[in-house]
N, C-alpha and C positions, 0 to 999 in steps of 0.2 A: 245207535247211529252207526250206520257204516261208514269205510273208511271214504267210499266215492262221496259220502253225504258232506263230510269233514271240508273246511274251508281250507283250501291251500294259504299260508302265509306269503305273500310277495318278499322276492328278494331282491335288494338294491344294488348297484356297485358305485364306491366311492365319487367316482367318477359324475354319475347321474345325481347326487345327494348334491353336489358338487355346483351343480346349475342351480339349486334352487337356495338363490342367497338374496333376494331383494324383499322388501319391505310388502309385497305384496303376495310373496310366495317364499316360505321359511319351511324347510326342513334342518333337521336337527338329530345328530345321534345320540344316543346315552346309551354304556352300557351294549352297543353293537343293534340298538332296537332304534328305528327310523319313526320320527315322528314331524306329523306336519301342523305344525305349532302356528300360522300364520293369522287362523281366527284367533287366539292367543293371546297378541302380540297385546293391545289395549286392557287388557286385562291382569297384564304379570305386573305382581304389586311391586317386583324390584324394578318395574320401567321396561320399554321394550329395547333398549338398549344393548343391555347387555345377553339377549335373546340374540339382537341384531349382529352385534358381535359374534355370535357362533353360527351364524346363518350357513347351511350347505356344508358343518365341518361336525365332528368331534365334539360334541358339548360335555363331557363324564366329567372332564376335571373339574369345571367351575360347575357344573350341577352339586357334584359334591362337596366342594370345598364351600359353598352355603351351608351345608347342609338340609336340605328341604326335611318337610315335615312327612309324617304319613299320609298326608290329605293330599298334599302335594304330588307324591309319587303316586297314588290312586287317579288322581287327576291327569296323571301327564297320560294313561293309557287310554283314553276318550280319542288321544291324537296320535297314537299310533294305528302307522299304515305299514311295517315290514320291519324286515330285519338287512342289516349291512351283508353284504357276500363278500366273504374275503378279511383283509386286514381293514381295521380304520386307518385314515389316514393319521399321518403322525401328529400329533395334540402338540398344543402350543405347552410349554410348560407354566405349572400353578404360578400365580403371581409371588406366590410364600418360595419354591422354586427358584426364583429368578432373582429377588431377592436374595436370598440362602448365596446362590453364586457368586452377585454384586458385590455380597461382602466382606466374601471370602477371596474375591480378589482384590479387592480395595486395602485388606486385610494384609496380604500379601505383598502388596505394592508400599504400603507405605512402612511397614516392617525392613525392608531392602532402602529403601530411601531413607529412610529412621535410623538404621546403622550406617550407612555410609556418609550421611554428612557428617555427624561427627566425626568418625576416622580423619574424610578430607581435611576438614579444620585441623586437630589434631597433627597432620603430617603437615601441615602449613606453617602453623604455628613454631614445630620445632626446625622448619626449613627456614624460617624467617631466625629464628634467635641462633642459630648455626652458623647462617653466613650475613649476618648483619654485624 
């Protein structure tokens, strides 16, 4: 096969992925490869949900952090139409991520509150027995 016989790959830009976010019409990245998931959508046994939720974005992280099976990633190339041009746009971070932050400033927070009420008491208590 020559190279003119070769199918060109279509390329995306974020931008244009970006418009197709409705329930009728879903694309999806992983991985920087464009797929249009929207026959799909009735079919993904995790609900079409959390499909819907990545509608026209980024989908690598939570693709991953399921971890799909090999039948799965064999499957998702039936609905690949391109590849992303450029950077993806910025990913929401993993929910493990978000998490991980929360509770390390939670962490944080109440370690600082945690020492200073007692001091406060503490400095009261001997202001109280001092001048009483």
């Amino acid at each position: 096969m020559s190279n003119s016989d070769e199918k060109k790959i279509p390329t995306f830009e974020a931008s244009e992925i970006a418009k197709h976010n409705t329930r009728k019409d879903v694309w999806i990245i992983i991985h920087k490869k464009v797929y249009n998931v929207t026959e799909f959508l009735d079919e993904h046994p995790g609900g079409e949900e959390v499909i819907l939720d990545n509608a026209g974005k980024d989908a690598t992280n939570d693709f991953e952090d399921i971890g799909h099976s090999e039948d799965a990633q064999e499957m998702l190339e039936k609905y690949f139409i391109g590849t992303l041009e450029g950077a993806p746009p910025s990913a929401k971070p993993s929910v493990s991520e978000d998490a991980d932050r929360n509770h390390l400033r939670s962490q944080q927070n109440s370690s600082s509150w945690g020492l200073l009420i007692p001091v406060a008491f503490a400095a009261a208590l001997v202001a109280y027995k001092m001048y009483a």
